[in-house]
C-alpha positions in Angstrom: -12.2 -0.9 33.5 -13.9 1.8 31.0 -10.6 3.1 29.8 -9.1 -0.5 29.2 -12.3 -1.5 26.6 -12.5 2.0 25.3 -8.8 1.5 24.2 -9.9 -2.3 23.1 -12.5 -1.1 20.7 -10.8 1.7 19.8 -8.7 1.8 16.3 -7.2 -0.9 14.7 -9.0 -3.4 16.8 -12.1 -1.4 15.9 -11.7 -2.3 12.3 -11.5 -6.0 13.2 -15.1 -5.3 15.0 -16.7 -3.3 12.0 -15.5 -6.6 9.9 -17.4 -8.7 12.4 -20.1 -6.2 11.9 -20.8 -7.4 8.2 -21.8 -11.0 9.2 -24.5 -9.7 11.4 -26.7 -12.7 10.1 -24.2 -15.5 11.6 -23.3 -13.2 14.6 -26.9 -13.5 15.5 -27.8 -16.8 15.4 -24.3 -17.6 16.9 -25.3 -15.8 20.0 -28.9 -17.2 20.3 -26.9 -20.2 20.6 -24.5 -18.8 23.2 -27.5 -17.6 25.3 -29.2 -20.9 24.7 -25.7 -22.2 26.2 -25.6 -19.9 29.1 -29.3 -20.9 30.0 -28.5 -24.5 30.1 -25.4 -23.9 32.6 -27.2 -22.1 34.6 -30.1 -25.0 34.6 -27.1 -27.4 36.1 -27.5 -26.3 39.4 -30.9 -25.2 39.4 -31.1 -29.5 38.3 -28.8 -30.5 41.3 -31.4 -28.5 43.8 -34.1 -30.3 42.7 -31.7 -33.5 43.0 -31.0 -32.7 46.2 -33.8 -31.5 47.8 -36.8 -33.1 45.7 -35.5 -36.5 45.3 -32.6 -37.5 47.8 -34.4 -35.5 50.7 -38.4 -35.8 50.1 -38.1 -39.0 48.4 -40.5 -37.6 45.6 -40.5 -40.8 43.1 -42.5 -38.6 40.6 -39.2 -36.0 40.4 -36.7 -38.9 39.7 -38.3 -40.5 36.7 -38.7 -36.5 35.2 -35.2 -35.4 36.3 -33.2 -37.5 34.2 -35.4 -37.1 31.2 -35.1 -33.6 31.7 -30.7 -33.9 32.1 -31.5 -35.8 28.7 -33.3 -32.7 26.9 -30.8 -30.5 28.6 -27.6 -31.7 27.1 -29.3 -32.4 23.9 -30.1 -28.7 23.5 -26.7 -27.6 25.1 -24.9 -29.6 22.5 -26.8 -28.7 20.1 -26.0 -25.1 20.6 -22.9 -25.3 21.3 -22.5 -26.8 17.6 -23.9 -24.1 15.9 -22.5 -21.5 18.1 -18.8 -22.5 17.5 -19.0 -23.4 14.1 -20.9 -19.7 13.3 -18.3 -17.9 15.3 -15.5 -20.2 13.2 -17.0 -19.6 10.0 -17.3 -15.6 10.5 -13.5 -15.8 12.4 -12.0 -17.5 9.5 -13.9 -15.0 6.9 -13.0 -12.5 8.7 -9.2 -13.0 8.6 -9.4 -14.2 5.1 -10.4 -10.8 4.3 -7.2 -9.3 6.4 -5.0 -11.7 5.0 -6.0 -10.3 1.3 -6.4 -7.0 2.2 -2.6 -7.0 3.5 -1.5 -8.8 0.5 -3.3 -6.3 -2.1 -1.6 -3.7 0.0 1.4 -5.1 -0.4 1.8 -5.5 -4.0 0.1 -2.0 -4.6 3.6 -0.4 -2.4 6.5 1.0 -4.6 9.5 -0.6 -4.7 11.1 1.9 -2.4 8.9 0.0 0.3 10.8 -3.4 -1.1 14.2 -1.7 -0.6 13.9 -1.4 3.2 11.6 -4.2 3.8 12.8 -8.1 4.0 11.1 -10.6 2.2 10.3 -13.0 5.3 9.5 -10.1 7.4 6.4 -9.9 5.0 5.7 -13.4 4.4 5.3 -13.7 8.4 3.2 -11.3 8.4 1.0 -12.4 6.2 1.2 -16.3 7.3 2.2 -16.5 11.3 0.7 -12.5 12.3 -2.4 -13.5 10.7 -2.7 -17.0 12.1 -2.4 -15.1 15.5 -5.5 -12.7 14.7 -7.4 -15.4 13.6 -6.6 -17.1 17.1 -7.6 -14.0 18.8 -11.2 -13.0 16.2 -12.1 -17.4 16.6 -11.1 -18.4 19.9 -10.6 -15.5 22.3 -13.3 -12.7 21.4 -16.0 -16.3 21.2 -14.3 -17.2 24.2 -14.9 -14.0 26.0 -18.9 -13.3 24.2 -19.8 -16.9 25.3 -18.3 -16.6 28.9 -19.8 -13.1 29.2 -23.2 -14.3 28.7 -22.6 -17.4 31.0 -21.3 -14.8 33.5 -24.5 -12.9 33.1 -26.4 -15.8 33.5 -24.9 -17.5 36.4 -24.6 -14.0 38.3 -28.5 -13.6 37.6 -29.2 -17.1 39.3 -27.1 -16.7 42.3 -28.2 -13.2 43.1 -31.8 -14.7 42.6 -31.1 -17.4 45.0 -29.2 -15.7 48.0 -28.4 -11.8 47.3 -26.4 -11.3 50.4 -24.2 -14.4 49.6 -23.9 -13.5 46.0 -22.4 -10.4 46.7 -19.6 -12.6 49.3 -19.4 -14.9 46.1 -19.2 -11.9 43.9 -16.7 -9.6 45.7 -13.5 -10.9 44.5 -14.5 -10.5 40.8 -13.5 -7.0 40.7 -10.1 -7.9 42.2 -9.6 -10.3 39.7 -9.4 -7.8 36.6 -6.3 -6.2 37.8 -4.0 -9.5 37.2 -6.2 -9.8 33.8 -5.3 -6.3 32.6 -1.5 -6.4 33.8 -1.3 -10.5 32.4 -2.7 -8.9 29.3 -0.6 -5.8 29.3 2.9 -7.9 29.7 1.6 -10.2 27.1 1.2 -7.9 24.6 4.8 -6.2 25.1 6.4 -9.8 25.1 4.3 -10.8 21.7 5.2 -7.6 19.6 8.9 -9.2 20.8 7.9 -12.5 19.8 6.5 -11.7 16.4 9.3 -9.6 15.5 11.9 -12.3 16.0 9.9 -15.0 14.4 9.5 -11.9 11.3 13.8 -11.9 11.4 13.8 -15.5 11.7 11.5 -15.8 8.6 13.8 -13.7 6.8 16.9 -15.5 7.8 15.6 -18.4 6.3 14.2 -17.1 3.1 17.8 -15.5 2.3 19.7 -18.8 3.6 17.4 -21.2 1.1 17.7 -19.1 -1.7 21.0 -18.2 -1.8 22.0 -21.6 -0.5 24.5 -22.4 -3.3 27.0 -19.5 -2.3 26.7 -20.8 1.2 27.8 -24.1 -0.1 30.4 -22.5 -2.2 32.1 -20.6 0.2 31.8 -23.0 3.1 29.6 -21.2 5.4 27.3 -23.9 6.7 28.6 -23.9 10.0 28.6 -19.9 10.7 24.8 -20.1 9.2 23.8 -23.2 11.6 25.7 -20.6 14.6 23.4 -17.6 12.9 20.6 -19.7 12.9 21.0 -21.0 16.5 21.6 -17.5 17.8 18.4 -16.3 15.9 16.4 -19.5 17.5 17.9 -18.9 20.9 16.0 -15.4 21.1 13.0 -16.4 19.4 12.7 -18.7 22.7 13.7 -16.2 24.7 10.9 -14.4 23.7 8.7 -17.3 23.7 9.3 -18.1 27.4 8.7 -14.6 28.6 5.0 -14.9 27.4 4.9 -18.9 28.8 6.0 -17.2 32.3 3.1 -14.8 32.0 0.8 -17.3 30.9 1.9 -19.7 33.4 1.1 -17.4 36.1 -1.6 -15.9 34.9 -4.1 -19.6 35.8 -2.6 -19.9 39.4 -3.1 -16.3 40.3 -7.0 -16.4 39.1 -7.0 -20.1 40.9 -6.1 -18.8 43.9 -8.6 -15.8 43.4 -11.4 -18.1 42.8 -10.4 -19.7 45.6 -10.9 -17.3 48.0 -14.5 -16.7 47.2 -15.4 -20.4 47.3 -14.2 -20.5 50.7 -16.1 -17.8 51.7 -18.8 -19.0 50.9 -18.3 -22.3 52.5 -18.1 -20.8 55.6 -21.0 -17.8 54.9 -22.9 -20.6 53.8 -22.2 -23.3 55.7 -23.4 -21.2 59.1 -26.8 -20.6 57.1 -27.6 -24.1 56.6 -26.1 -25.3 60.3 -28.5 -22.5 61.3 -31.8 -23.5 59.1 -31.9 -20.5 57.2 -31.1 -22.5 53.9 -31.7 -26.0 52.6 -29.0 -28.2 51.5 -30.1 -28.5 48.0 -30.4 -24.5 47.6 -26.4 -23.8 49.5 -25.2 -27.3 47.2 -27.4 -25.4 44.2 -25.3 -22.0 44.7 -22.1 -23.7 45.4 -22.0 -25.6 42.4 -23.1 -22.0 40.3 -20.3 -20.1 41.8 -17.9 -22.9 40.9 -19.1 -22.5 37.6 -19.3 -18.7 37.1 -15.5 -19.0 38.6 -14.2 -21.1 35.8 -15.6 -18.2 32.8 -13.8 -15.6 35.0 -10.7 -17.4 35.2 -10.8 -18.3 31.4 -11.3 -14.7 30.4 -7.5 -14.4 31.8 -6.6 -16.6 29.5 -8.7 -15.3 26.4 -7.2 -11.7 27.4 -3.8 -12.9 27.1 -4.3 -14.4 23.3 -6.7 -11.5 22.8 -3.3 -9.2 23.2 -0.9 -11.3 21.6 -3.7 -10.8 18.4 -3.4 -7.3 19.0 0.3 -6.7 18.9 0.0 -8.8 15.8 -2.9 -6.5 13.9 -0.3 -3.5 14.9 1.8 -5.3 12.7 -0.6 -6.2 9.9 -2.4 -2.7 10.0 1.1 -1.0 9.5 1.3 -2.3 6.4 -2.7 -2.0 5.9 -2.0 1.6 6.7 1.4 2.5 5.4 1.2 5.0 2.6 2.8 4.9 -0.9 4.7 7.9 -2.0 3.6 6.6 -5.6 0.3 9.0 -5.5 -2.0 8.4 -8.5 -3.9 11.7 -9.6 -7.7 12.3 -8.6 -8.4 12.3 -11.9 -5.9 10.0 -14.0 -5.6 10.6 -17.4 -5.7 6.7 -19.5 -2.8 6.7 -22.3 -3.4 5.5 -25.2 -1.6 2.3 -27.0 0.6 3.3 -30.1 4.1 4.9 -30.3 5.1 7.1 -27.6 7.3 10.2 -27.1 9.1 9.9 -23.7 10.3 13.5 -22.6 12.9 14.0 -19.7 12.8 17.8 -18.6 15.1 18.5 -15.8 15.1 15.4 -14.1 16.5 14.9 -10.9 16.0 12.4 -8.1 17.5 11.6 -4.3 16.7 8.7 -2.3 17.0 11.3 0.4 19.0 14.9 1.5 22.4 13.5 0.9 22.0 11.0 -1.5 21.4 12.8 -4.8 21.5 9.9 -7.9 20.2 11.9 -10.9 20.8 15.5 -11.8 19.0 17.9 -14.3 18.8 14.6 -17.0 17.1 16.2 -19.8 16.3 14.1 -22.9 14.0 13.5 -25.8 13.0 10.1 -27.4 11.2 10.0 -30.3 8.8 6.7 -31.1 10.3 3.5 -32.5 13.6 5.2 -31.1 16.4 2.8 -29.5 18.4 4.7 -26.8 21.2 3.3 -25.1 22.5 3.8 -21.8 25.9 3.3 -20.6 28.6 4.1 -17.7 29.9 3.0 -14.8 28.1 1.4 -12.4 26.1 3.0 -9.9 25.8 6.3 -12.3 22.2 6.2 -11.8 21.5 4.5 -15.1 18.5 1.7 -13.6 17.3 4.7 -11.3 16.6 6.4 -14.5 14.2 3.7 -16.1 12.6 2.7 -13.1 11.2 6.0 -13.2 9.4 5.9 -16.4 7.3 3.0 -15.2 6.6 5.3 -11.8 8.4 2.4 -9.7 10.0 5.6 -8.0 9.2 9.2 -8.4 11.2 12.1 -9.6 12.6 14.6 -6.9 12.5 17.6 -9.4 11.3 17.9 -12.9 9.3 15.8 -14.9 8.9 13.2 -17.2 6.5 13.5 -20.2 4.8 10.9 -22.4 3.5 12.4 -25.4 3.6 16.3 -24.1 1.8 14.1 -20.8 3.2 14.6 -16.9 3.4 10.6 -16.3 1.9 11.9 -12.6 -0.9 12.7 -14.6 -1.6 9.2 -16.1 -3.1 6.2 -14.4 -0.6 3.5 -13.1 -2.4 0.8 -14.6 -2.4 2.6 -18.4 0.9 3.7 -17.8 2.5 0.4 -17.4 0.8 -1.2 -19.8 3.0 0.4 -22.2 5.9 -0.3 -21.0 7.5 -3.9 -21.4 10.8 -4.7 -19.2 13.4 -7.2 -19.6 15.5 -7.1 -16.3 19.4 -8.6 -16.0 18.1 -11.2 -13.9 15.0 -13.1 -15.3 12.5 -13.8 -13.4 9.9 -16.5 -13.8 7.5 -18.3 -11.7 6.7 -21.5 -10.4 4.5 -22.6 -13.5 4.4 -23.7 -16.7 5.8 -22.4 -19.7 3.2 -21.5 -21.3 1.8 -19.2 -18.4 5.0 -17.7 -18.0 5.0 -16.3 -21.5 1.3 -15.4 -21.1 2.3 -13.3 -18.3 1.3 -9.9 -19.6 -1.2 -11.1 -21.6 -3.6 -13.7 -20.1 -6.1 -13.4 -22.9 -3.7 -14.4 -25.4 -4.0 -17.6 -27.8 -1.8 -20.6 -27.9 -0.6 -19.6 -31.3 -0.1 -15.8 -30.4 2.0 -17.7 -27.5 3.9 -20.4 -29.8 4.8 -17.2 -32.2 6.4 -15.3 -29.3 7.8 -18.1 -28.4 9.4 -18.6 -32.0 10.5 -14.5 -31.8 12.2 -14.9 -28.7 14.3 -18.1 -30.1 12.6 -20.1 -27.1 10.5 -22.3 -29.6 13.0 -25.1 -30.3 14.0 -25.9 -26.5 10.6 -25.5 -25.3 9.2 -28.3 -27.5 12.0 -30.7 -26.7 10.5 -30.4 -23.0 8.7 -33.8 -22.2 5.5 -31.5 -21.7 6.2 -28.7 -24.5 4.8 -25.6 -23.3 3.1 -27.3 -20.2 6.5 -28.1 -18.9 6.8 -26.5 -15.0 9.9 -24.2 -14.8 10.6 -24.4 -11.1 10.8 -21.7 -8.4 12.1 -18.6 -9.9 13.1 -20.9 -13.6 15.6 -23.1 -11.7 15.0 -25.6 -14.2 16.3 -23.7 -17.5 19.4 -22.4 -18.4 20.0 -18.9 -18.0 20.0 -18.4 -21.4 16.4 -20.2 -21.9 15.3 -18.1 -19.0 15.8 -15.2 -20.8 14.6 -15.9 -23.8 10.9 -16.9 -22.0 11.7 -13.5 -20.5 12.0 -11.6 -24.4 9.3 -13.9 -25.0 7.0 -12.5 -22.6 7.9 -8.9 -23.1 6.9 -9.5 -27.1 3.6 -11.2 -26.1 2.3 -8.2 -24.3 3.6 -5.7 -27.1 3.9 -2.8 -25.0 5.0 0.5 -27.1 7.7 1.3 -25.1 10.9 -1.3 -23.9 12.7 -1.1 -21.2 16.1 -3.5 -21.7 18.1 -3.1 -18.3 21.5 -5.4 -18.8 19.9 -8.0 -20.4 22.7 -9.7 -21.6 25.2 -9.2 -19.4 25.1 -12.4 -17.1 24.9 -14.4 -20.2 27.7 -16.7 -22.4 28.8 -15.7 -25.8 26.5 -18.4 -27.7 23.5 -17.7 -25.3 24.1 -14.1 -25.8 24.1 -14.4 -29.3 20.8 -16.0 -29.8 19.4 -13.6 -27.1 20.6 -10.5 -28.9 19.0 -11.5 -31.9 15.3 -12.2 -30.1 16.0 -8.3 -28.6 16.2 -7.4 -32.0 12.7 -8.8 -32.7 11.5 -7.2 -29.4 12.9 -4.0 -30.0 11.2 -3.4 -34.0 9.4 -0.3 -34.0 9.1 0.2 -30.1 10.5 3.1 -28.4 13.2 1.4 -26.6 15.7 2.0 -23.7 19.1 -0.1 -22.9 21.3 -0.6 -20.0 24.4 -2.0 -20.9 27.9 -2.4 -20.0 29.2 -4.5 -23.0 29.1 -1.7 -25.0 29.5 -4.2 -28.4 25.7 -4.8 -27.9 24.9 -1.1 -28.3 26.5 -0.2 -31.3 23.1 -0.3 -33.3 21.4 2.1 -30.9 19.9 5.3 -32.8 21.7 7.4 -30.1 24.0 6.4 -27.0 23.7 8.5 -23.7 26.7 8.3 -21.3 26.0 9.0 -17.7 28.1 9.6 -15.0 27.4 10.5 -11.2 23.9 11.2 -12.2 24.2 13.3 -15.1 24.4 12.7 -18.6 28.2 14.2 -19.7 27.7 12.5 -23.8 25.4 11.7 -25.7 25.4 10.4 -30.2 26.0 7.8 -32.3 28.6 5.1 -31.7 30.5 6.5 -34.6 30.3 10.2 -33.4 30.9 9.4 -30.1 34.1 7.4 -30.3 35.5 10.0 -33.0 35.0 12.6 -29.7 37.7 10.6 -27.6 35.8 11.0 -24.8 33.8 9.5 -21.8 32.1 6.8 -24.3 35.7 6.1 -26.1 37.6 5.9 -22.9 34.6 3.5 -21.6 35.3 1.4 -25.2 39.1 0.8 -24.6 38.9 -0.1 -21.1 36.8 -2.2 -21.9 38.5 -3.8 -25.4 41.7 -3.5 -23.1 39.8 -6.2 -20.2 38.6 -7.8 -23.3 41.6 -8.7 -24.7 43.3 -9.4 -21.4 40.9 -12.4 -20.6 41.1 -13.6 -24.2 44.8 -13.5 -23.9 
C-alpha cells in the first residue's frame, strides 16, 4: 500500500497534482462539499435507526412527524452539495487539462523539425485530442471519484466503529483483502491502455495519410488494399480494447463477491447479537445498511483505479513530449539581430543526420547582402539540408554558420528567423482567408500594405475576381487555388514580412510554363535587394543568379557565374545539357 501511492504521486502524475494545487480556492470549497456529502450518507442509517427503533417499535408519534422533515433537509443539503462539489471538481479538471493540452501543443511547435521527421502527424494529433480526453477522465472523474469516496469511507468507517467496534472490525476485515485485485486490476489496465493508446495513435495516423493523400489512392486503385489496411489496423485496436473490457469486466464481480463476504458475516455476527438481546433491531438494521454503503465506495474505487491507470499510461504519453528535449538549444544569453542586410558566412560546414549518414562536408561560403546565390545538383546532394540550417531548423555537426561575423548559435531563434523569408516547392497555406494568409508574417500589417503584396506577387488580379476578394477562404492546405495562385499568395507572403534574407527552395519547379512565368517574375520582386538563396533544378531560372554553387554528395565541387561556369565544361555544363538534352526530348 505505501509503495503503490508513493509511485502514484510520484513524477509525472505529481505534476498533474501540483496543477491541482493552483486551484486551491475551488479545491477547498469542493471538498467542504464532499464532506458535507459524506456526513449526509452517513446520517442515512443513523435516520433508518431512529425509523426503526423510535417510530415502528416505540410508536413515538412526536419522531414521525420530525423524521421526514428531517429526510427533507437531508437531501436538500446532500443535493445541494453534491452540485457544487462536482461542478468545482469539473471546473478545476477541465482547467486543468486545458492547461496540458496547451502546454503539449506549445511543446510541440517549439521541437525542430528533426522531431517531425521521425514523428507521424496523427500519432501527435492523438495525443493531443484522445490522450488528453483520457487524463481529463482520470483528473474529473476518477481522482473526484476516489477524494469523494475516501471521505465517505472515512465517514461511514467512523459510524460503524462508533456503533459496534467488535462488528466493525468483522465488517471491516475484508477491506484490506480487497486492494490486492484493485492494484493488479489497476496494474493490467495500465499495460493494456499504453497498448490501446498506441494503436488508436497508428490508427490516427493511418487515417490522416489515407485523407490527404486520397487522390493517389484513387489514381492508382488502391481503395480496397486501404479498406484491408484499415480493417487490419481496426482489428487490433479492438484487440486491445477488449483486453482492458476483460479486466474491467472482472474487476466489479471480484469486488462484488468481496463485499459479499463481509455482508454475510455480519448477518450471521449480527444476527446472533440481536437473537441474543445484545443489540436492537434498529441499531444491527442501522449498521447493516452503513456497511452496505461503505461497500459500494470500496468497490467503486476499483473502478476509479482502473481509469485512474488508463490516465496514467496516457500522461506517459503526453509528458514524453512535455519532456522531450530539442537539440535546437538557444544560448543563455541570445544575442537579438538586427533588421537590414545581412552577410551569411559558411565556415567549414558539415552536417550528419547521424554516424553513417554524413549529408554536408566542409561547405564553406561567403554571401554578401542583396546577393542572389543559386544552388543546384542532383537530388539528394544535400542542397535543402543546407538552407534549413540557416533558419536553425537543424543544427550543424561541425563548423559554423555566421551572420554578420555572428555564430547563428549565438542569436535568438525568434530574431533569427525573423530575417529570414522562405518560399518552399510545395506551398502551403491554411484554412483561412486570403487576406490572413498573406498577413501571415506580418499580423500588424494594413490592408493596403496587403493589397500591394498582393499586386508584387501577381496575385492581385485573381484574388479580386474571388466572390469575396481577399476574404475569400482557401481551403485546407489552398485546395481551392491553382497551384500557381498558391504560390503566388506564398511570394506574397514572404514580401509582406520583408525579411532581409530569402530563402527560394524549388519554387518553381512543380509549376506550368505560363504559371511559372508569372511566378518568376513576382520572385523577381521578392528577391530586390535581399540576400537571397535558390534551390533549383531547372537551371534556366538561375541564369540571373550573381553566383551559382554546384553541390554534389555534400560538398560544393563549382561555384561562378552561369557564363563562367558553362565555359568550364564542367559539373554545372554537364548538369545544363542533360538537361537541354530531356528538354528537347519531351518537346520533340
Amino acid at each position: 500500500m505505501p509503495i503503490y501511492f508513493t509511485k502514484f504521486f510520484q513524477g509525472r502524475i505529481g505534476q498533474l497534482f501540483r496543477m491541482v494545487g493552483d486551484h486551491r480556492g475551488r479545491l477547498f470549497f469542493a471538498v467542504v462539499a464532499m464532506v458535507v456529502v459524506a456526513a449526509t450518507q452517513v446520517a442515512i442509517p443513523f435516520v433508518l435507526k431512529h425509523v426503526l427503533d423510535d417510530i415502528f417499535v416505540n410508536k413515538d408519534v412526536r419522531m414521525l412527524n420530525l423524521i421526514p422533515l428531517g429526510v427533507v433537509v437531508l437531501f436538500l443539503i446532500r443535493g445541494t452539495a453534491m452540485y457544487y462539489q462536482a461542478y468545482l471538481m469539473k471546473y478545476v479538471g477541465e482547467k486543468i487539462v486545458m492547461r496540458l493540452r496547451n502546454r503539449l501543443y506549445d511543446r510541440i511547435q517549439d521541437l525542430p523539425l528533426s522531431f517531425f521527421y521521425k514523428e507521424k502527424t496523427g500519432s501527435l494529433m492523438a495525443r493531443i485530442t484522445h490522450d488528453v480526453s483520457i487524463v481529463r477522465e482520470m483528473i474529473s472523474d476518477a481522482m473526484t471519484g476516489v477524494l469523494k469516496d475516501a471521505v465517505m469511507i472515512l465517514g461511514l468507517a467512523g459510524y460503524i466503529y462508533s456503533q459496534d467496534w467488535k462488528l466493525a472490525i468483522a465488517a471491516t476485515v475484508v477491506l484490506p483483502i480487497a486492494f490486492y485485485p484493485i492494484t493488479e486490476f489497476g496494474r493490467r489496465i495500465r499495460r493494456y491502455s499504453t497498448g490501446y493508446q498506441a494503436a488508436m495513435a497508428d490508427l490516427s495516423a493511418f487515417l490522416y495519410e489515407t485523407f490527404a493523400g486520397n487522390k493517389i489512392v484513387k489514381a492508382f486503385g488502391m481503395e480496397a488494399w486501404e479498406k484491408k489496411r484499415f480493417a487490419q489496423k481496426s482489428a487490433d485496436l479492438f484487440r486491445h480494447q477488449m483486453k482492458q473490457v476483460f479486466v474491467r469486466a472482472l474487476s466489479s464481480p471480484v469486488m462484488d463477491f468481496l463485499g459479499g463476504l463481509g455482508i454475510a458475516f455480519i448477518i450471521w455476527f449480527g444476527g446472533h447479537q440481536v437473537i441474543s438481546g445484545t443489540q436492537t433491531v434498529g441499531t444491527f438494521t442501522s449498521f447493516i445498511a452503513a456497511a452496505l454503503l461503505l461497500y459500494d465506495p470500496v468497490r467503486r474505487l476499483s473502478k476509479f483505479n482502473n481509469t485512474i491507470q488508463q490516465g496514467m499510461a496516457a500522461t506517459d504519453r503526453v509528458f514524453d513530449i512535455i519532456e522531450h528535449s530539442s537539440d535546437i538549444k538557444q544560448a543563455d544569453h541570445p544575442i537579438s539581430v538586427p533588421d537590414g542586410p545581412h552577410r551569411v558566412t559558411f565556415e567549414n560546414v558539415s552536417f550528419a543526420y547521424d554516424a553513417d549518414e554524413t549529408v554536408l562536408k566542409d561547405i564553406r561560403m561567403d554571401v554578401r547582402p542583396g546577393e542572389i546565390l543559386a544552388l543546384v545538383g542532383a537530388s539528394g546532394g544535400g542542397k535543402t539540408t543546407l538552407v534549413n540550417i540557416i533558419p536553425r531548423f537543424i543544427d550543424v555537426t561541425q563548423g559554423k554558420i555566421l551572420i554578420d561575423g555572428m555564430d547563428i548559435r549565438r542569436l535568438s531563434l525568434d530574431s533569427l528567423r525573423r530575417q529570414i523569408a522562405i518560399v518552399t516547392q510545395e506551398p502551403i497555406l491554411f484554412n483561412d482567408s486570403v487576406r490572413n494568409n498573406i498577413a501571415y508574417g506580418n499580423q500588424a500589417a494594413s490592408d493596403a500594405e496587403i493589397e500591394a503584396a498582393a499586386k508584387a506577387a501577381y496575385a492581385h488580379d485573381f484574388v479580386v475576381n474571388f466572390p469575396d476578394g481577399f476574404n475569400t477562404l482557401v481551403g485546407e492546405l489552398g485546395e481551392r487555388l491553382s497551384g500557381g495562385e498558391k504560390q503566388r499568395l506564398c511570394i506574397a507572403r514572404a514580401l509582406l514580412k520583408d525579411a532581409p534574407i530569402l530563402i527560394l527552395d524549388e519554387a518553381t519547379s512543380s509549376l506550368d510554363s505560363e504559371s511559372e512565368q508569372l511566378v518568376q517574375k513576382a520572385l523577381e520582386n521578392l528577391m530586390h535587394g535581399r540576400t537571397t538563396f535558390v534551390i533549383a533544378h531547372r537551371l534556366s531560372t538561375v541564369r540571373y543568379a550573381d553566383r551559382i554553387v554546384v553541390i554534389d554528395a555534400g560538398r560544393i565541387v563549382e561555384e561562378g557565374t552561369h557564363q563562367k561556369l558553362l565555359g568550364r565544361q564542367g559539373a554545372y555544363y554537364n548538369l545544363c545539357r542533360i538537361q537541354s538534352s530531356r528538354d528537347m526530348a519531351i518537346s520533340g
